[in-house]
C-alpha positions as CSV (number, residue, x, y, z in Angstrom):
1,X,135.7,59.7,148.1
2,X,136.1,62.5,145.6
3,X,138.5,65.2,146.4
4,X,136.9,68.5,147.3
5,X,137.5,71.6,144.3
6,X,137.8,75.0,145.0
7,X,137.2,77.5,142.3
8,X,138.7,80.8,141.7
9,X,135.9,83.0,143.4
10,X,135.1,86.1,140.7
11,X,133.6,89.4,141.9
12,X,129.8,89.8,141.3
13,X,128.5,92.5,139.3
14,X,125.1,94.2,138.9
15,X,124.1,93.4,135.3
16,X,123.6,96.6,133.4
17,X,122.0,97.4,129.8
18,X,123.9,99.8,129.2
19,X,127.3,101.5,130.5
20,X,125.4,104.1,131.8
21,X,125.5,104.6,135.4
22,X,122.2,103.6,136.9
23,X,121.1,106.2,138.8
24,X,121.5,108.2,136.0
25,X,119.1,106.1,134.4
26,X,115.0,107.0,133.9
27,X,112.6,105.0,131.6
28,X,113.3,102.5,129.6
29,X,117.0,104.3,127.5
30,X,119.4,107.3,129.2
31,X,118.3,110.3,129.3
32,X,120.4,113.2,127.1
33,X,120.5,116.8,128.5
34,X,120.1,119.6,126.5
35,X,119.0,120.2,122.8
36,X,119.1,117.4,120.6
37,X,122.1,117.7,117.9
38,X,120.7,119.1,114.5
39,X,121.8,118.3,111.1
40,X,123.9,121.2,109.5
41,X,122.1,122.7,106.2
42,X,124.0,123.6,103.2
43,X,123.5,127.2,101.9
44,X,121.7,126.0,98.6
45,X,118.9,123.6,102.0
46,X,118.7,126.8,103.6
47,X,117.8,129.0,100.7
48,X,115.6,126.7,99.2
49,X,113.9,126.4,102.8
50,X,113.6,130.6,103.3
51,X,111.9,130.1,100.0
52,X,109.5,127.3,100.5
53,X,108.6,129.8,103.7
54,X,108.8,133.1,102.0
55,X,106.2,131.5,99.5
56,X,104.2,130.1,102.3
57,X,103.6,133.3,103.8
58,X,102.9,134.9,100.3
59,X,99.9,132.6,99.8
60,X,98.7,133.2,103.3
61,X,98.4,136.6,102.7
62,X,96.8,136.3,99.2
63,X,94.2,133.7,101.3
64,X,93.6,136.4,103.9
65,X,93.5,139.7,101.3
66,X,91.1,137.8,98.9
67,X,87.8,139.1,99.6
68,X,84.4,136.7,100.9
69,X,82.0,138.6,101.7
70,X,79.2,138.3,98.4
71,X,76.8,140.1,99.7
72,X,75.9,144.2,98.3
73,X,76.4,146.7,101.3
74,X,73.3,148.0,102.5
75,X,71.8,151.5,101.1
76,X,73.6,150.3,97.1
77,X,69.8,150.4,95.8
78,X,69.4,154.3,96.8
79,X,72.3,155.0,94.3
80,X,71.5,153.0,91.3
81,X,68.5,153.2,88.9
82,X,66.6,150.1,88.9
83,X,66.0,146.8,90.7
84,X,68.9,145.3,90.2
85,X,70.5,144.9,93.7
86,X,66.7,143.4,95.0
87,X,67.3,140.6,92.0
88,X,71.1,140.2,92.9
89,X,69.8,139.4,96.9
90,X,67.1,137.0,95.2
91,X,69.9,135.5,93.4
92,X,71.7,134.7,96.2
93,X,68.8,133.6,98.4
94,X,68.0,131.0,95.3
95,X,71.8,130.0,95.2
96,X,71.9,129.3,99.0
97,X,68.7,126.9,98.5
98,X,70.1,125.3,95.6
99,X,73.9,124.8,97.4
100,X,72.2,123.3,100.5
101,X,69.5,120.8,98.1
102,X,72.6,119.5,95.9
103,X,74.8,119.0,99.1
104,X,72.5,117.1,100.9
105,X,71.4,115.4,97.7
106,X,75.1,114.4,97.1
107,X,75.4,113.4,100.4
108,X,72.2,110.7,100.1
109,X,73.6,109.5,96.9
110,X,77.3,109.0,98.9
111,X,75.2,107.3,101.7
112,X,73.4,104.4,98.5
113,X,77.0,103.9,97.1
114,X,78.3,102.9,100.4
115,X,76.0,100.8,101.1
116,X,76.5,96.8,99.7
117,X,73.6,96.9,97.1
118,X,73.0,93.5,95.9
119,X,70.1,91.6,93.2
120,X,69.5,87.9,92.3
121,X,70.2,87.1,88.8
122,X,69.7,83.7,87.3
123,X,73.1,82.1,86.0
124,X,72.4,79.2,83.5
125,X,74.8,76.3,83.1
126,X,74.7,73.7,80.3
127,X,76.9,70.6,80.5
128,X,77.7,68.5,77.7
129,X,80.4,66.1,76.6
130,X,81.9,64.4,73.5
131,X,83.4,61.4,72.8
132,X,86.3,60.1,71.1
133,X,87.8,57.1,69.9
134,X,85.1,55.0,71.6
135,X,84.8,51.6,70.3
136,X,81.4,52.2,69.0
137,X,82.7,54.7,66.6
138,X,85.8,52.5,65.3
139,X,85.4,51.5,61.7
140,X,88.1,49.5,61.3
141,X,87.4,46.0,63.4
142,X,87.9,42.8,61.9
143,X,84.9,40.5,62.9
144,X,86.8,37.2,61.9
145,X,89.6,37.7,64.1
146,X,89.8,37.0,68.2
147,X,91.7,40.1,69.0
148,X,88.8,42.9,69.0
149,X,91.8,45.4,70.9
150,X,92.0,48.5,68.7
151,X,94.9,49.8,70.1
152,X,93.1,53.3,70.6
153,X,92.5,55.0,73.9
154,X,88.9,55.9,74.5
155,X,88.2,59.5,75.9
156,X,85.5,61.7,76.1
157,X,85.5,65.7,76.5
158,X,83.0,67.8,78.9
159,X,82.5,71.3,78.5
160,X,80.6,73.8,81.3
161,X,79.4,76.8,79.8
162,X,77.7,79.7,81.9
163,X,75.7,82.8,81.0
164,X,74.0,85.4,82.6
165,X,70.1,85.5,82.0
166,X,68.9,89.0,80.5
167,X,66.1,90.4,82.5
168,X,63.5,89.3,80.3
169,X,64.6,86.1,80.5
170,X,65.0,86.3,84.1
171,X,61.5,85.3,86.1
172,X,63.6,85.8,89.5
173,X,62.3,88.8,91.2
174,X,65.1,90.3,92.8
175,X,62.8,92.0,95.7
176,X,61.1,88.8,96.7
177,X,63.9,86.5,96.2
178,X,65.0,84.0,99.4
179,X,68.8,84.3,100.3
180,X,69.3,80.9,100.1
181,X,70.8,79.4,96.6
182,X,69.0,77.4,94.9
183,X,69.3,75.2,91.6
184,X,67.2,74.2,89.0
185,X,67.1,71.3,87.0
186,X,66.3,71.6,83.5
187,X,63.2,72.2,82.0
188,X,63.7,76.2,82.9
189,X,64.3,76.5,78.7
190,X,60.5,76.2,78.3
191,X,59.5,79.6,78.6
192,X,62.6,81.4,77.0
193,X,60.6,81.3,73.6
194,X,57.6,83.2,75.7
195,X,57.5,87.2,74.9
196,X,57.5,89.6,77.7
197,X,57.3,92.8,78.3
198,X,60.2,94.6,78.3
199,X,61.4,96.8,81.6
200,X,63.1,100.2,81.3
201,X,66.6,99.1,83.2
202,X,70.0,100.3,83.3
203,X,72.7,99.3,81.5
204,X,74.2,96.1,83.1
205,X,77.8,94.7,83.3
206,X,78.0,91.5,81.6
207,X,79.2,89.0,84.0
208,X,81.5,86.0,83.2
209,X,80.7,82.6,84.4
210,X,84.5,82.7,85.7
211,X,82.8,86.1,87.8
212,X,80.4,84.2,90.2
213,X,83.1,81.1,91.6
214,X,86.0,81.5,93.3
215,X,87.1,77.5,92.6
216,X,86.0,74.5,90.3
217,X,86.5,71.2,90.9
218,X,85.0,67.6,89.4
219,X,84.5,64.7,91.9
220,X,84.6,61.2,90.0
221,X,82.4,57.9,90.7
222,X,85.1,56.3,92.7
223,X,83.7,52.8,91.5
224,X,84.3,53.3,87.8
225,X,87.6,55.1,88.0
226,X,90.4,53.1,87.4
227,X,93.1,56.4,88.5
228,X,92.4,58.4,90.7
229,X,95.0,61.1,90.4
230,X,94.5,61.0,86.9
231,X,90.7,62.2,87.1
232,X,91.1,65.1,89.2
233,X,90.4,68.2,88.1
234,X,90.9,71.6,89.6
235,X,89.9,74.9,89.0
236,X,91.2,78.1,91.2
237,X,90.6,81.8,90.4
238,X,94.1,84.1,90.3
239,X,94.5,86.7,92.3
240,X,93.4,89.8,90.6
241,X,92.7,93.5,91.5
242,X,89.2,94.7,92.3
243,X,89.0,97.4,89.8
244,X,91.2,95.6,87.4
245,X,89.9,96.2,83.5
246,X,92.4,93.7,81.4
247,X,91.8,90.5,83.3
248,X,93.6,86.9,82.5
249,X,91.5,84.4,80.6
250,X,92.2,82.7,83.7
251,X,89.8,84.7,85.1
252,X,87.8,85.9,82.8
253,X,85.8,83.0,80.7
254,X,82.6,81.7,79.9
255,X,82.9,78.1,79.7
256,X,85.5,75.2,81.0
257,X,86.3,72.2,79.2
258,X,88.3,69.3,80.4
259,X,89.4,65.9,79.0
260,X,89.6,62.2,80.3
261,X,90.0,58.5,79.3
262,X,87.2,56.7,79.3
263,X,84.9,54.2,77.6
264,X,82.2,53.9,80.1
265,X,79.6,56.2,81.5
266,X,80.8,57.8,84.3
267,X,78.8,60.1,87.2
268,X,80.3,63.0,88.1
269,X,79.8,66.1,90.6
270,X,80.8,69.7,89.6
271,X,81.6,71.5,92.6
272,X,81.2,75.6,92.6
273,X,82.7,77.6,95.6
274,X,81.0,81.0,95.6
275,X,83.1,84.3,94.8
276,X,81.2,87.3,97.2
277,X,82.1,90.3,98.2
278,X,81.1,90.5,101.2
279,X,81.1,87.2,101.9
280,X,78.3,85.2,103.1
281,X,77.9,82.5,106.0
282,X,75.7,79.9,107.1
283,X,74.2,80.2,110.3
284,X,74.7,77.9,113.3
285,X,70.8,76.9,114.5
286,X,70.8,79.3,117.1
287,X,71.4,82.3,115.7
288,X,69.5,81.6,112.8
289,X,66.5,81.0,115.7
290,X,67.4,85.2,116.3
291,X,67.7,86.3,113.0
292,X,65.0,84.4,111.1
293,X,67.4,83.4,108.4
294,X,69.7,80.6,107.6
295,X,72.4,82.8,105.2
296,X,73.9,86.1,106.1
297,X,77.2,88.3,106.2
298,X,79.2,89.6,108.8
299,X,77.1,93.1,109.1
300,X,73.8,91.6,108.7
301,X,74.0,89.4,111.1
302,X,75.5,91.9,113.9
303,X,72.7,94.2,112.9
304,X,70.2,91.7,113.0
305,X,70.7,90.7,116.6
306,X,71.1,94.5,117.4
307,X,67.9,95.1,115.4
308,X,66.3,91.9,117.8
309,X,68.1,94.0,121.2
310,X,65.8,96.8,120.4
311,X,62.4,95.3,119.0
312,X,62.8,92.6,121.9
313,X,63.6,96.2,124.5
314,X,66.4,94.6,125.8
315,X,68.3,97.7,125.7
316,X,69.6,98.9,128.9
317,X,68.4,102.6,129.3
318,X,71.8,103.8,131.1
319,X,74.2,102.5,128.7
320,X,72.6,101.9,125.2
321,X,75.7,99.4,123.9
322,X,74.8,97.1,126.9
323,X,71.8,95.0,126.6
324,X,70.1,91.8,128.4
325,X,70.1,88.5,126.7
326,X,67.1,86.5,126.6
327,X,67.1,82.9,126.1
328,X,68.0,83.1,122.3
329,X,70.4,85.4,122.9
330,X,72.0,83.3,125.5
331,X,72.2,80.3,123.5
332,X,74.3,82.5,120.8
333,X,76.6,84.4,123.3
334,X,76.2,82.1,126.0
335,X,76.1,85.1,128.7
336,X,73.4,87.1,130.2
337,X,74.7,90.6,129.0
338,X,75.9,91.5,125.8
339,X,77.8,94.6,124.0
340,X,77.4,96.1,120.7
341,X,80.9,96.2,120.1
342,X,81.8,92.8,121.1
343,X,79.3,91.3,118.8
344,X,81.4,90.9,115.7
345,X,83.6,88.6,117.5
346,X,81.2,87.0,119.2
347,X,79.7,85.5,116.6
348,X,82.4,84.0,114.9
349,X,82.0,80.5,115.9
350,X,78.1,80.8,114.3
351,X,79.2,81.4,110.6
352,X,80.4,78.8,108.9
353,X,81.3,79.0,104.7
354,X,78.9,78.0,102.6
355,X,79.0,74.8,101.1
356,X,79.7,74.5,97.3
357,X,77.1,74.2,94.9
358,X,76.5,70.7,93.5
359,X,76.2,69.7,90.1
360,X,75.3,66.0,89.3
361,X,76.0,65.1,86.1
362,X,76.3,61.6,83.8
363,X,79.0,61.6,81.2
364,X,77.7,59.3,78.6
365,X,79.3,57.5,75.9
366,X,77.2,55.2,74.4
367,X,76.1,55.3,71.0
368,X,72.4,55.7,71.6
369,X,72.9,59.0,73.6
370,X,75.5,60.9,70.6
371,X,73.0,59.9,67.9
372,X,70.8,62.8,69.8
373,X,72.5,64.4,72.7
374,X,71.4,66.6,75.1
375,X,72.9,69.1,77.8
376,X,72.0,69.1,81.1
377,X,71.0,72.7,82.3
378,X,71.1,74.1,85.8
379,X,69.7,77.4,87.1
380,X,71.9,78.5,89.7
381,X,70.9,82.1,91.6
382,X,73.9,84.3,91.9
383,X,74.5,88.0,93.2
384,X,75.3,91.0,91.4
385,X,75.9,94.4,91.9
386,X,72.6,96.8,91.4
387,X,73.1,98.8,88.0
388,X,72.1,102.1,90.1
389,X,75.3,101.7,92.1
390,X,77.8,101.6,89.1
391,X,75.6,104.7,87.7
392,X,76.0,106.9,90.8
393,X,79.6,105.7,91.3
394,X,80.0,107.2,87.8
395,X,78.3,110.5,89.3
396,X,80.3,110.7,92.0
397,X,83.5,110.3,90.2
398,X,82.3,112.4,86.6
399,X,85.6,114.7,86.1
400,X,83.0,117.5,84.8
401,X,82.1,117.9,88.1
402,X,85.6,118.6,89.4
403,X,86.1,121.1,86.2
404,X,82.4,122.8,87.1
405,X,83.5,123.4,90.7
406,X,86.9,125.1,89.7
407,X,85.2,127.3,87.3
408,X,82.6,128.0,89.9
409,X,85.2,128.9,92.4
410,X,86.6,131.3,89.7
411,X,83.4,133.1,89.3
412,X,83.1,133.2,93.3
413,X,86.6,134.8,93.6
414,X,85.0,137.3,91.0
415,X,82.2,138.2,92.2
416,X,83.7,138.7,95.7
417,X,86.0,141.2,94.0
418,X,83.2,142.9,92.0
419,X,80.9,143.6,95.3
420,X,84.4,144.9,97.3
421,X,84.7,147.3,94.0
422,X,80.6,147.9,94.4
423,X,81.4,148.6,98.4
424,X,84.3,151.4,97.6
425,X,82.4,152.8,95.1
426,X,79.2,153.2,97.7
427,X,82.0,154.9,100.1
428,X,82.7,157.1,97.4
429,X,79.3,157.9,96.7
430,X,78.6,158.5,100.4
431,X,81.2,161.0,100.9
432,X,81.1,163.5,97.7
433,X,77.5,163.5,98.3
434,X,77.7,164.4,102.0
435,X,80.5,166.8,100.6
436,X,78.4,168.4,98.1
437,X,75.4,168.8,100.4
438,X,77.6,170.8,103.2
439,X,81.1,171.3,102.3
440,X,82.4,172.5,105.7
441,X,80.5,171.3,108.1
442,X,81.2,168.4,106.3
443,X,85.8,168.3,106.1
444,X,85.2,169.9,110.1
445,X,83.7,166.6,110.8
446,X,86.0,164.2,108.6
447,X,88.8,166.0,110.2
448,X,87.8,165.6,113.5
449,X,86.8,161.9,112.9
450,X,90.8,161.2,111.3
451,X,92.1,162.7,114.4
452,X,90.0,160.6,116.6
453,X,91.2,157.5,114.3
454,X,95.1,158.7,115.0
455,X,94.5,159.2,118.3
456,X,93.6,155.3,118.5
457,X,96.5,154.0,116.5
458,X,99.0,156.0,118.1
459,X,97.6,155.2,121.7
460,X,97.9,158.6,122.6
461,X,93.9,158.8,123.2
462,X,91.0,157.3,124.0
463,X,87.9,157.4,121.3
464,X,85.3,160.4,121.4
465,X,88.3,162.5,121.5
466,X,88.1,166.3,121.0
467,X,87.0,167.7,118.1
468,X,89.4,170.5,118.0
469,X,92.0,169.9,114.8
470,X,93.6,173.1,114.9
471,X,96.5,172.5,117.7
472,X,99.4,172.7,116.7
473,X,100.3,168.7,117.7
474,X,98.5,167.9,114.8
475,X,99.1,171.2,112.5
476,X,103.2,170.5,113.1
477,X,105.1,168.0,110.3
478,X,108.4,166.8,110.4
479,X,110.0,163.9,112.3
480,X,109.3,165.1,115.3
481,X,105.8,165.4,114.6
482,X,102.7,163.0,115.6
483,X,102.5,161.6,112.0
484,X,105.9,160.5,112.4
485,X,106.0,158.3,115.5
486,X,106.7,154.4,115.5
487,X,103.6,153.7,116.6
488,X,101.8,155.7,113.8
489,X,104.1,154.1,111.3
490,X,103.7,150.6,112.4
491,X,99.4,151.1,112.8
492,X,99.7,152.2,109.1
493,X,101.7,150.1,107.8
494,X,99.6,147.1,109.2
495,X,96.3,148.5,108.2
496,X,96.9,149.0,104.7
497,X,98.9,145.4,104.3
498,X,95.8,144.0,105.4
499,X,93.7,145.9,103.2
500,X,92.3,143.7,100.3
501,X,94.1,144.4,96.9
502,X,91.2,145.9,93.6
């Protein structure tokens, strides 16, 4: 029987985060009383920080002294000669028209750059291969002898080379083209030699055949290949900026070539995975049924079911995101109510990548075929960016428009300045005229109307005052007079700082 151990017994203790006490505790940290500890400035950081305030508040009061208003006071046309003020006011009626056309016009041509413009564009590839050292083309055989060998590898060299069709080559019609790729075998060189009338178009960006694939790769007739690993080739773009200018040749090249042993005819498949932006899917079968298409991105497909939600009236008429599933619905989202904003995710498991496009091709290097060879041609249907997006992008971003808009900003600031000048000058009018007319009638009433105005600043009346100015309250000067008060001083003083600047 084992003996029985005791061990030493050690006190228990409530574990703690932290050697705070916990009742002092609250959340998930201490809590600290009192202000929190601030960093001391040096004299030169606190100088340099009354400055950066000291100039703050200088441009805030430029901002509020510079004048806005650009329209001429009423009752300018009785004092001038002419119609000049009744052209200014048409002017500005014209200016207000033209300010709100051009916004909104800006504002539709924002709205077409943002949206993904795309057109179908026929890419032609021709493949072709060369041979080398094949034993057709050795000279140097001895027909007497048993050993044929010529000690000379056999090889043979296939080039792909892409190129954007011109319009006018082109018969694709971007407007009524499917969105399904297709290719071409061929005989679509017949009718380049055709003439056709030319279209009016914008200038295009010419397109690389290194622009349209993403990855390249060759798949080899298994049977015939005596290596494996040795006929694999591989093709994958390099990372690269959108906007980038200066692109690798990696990425930027019109034709591949690529060289093997060989001195049989061999089938091969060029692969080509797709480079789009935005990307598009393949469609499971069911929500293809919904949409009425087999290819489609992200966006179209969300608002092609939410364009089905409404046509079908499936929308529920308290909340508008919420909407019934029918029967193809429920096949896709497998529920009987759906919501707009879950739709993105629910479709994930219906879009699938596309599958690389296929290009069967014979290598041959028999004799018969290089005494008249022949490239095979494929048409393939690729997407590009609409010319009229690059040419409004270019609007958009056009730095004479940024210089215009300064210099019309100038002229505003002007102008705002010249009717303030127009406005005093009206004042001016106003009151040697009324002056002339009736000099002391006149001063009795200015008098009486600056003593009312006092009266208000130094809160020592109420407006419509009396209209006696010959007490002796506002006769008397001095400091101890009315003129002198704090709260006269202080009225003043912020009246006039607020007063625009000529």
């Amino acid at each position: 029987m084992q003996p029985t151990v005791q061990y030493r017994p050690f006190p228990q203790q409530v574990p703690q985060r932290s050697p705070a006490a916990a009742a002092a505790r609250r959340g998930i940290g201490p809590m600290v009383s009192g202000q929190h500890p601030q960093a001391t400035l040096t004299a030169a950081q606190a100088a340099q920080q009354r400055d950066a305030q000291r100039e703050a508040s200088e441009r805030a009061k430029m901002r509020s002294r510079k004048p806005t208003d650009k329209n001429i006071p009423e009752g300018v046309e009785e004092c001038i000669i002419g119609d000049g003020v009744q052209r200014y006011r048409e002017l500005r009626e014209l200016e207000r028209k033209l300010d709100s056309t051009m916004m909104r016009k800006r504002l539709d041509v924002q709205d077409a750059v943002n949206r993904t413009v795309k057109r179908y564009r026929t890419l032609r590839v021709w493949i072709s291969n060369t041979v080398e050292d094949q034993p057709w083309q050795a000279d140097t055989l001895d027909v007497d002898a048993f050993d044929f060998s010529t000690n000379i590898d056999s090889s043979y060299r296939v080039k792909i080379e892409g190129r954007l069709l011109d319009e006018e080559e082109d018969d694709l019609d971007s407007d009524d083209s499917d969105d399904e790729d297709e290719v071409a075998n061929g005989d679509a060189m017949d009718e380049d030699g055709k003439e056709k009338p030319k279209k009016s178009k914008l200038p295009t960006k010419q397109y690389k055949l290194s622009h349209f694939f993403k990855s390249m790769t060759v798949d080899f007739d298994r049977g015939k290949t005596k290596d494996v690993m040795d006929q694999s080739v591989e093709w994958k773009k390099p990372a690269v900026a959108t906007n980038a200018t200066n692109l690798p040749n990696a990425a930027d090249f019109d034709q591949l070539e690529f060289k093997r042993g060989g001195d049989e005819n061999m089938n091969i498949t060029i692969n080509l995975v797709r480079d789009e932006t935005p990307e598009r899917f393949k469609l499971s079968p069911a929500l293809a049924e919904v949409l009425d298409t087999d290819v489609a991105t992200r966006a179209e497909a969300v608002m092609g079911i939410w364009e089905y939600v409404k046509a079908m009236g499936l929308q529920e008429d308290d909340e508008k995101r919420s909407f019934d599933c029918d029967e193809r619905l429920k096949a896709v989202l497998v529920r009987d109510k759906g919501y707009i904003p879950y739709l993105p995710d629910a479709i994930i498991p219906h879009l699938t990548s596309l599958p690389p496009i296929k290009l069967p091709y014979t290598v041959r290097v028999d004799k018969e075929f290089h005494e008249n060879p022949q490239p095979t041609i494929y048409d393939v249907q690729v997407q590009i960016d609409d010319p009229l997006k690059a040419a409004l992008t270019s609007y958009l971003t056009n730095p004479t428009y940024a210089h215009n808009l300064r210099e019309i900003i100038t002229l505003n600031d002007q102008l705002g300045l010249l009717v303030q000048k127009i406005g005093n000058s009206k004042s001016k009018h106003t009151f040697f005229d009324q002056l002339s007319k009736n000099p002391t009638e006149f001063i009795a009433k200015w008098l009486s109307s600056q003593k009312r105005d006092l009266e208000i600043i130094a809160g020592e009346g109420v407006r419509g005052g009396g209209e006696d100015v010959t007490g002796d309250d506002w006769r008397r000067g001095g400091q101890e007079s009315i003129w002198a008060s704090d709260n006269v001083r202080e009225s003043v003083n912020l009246l006039v700082g607020q007063r625009p600047k000529l």
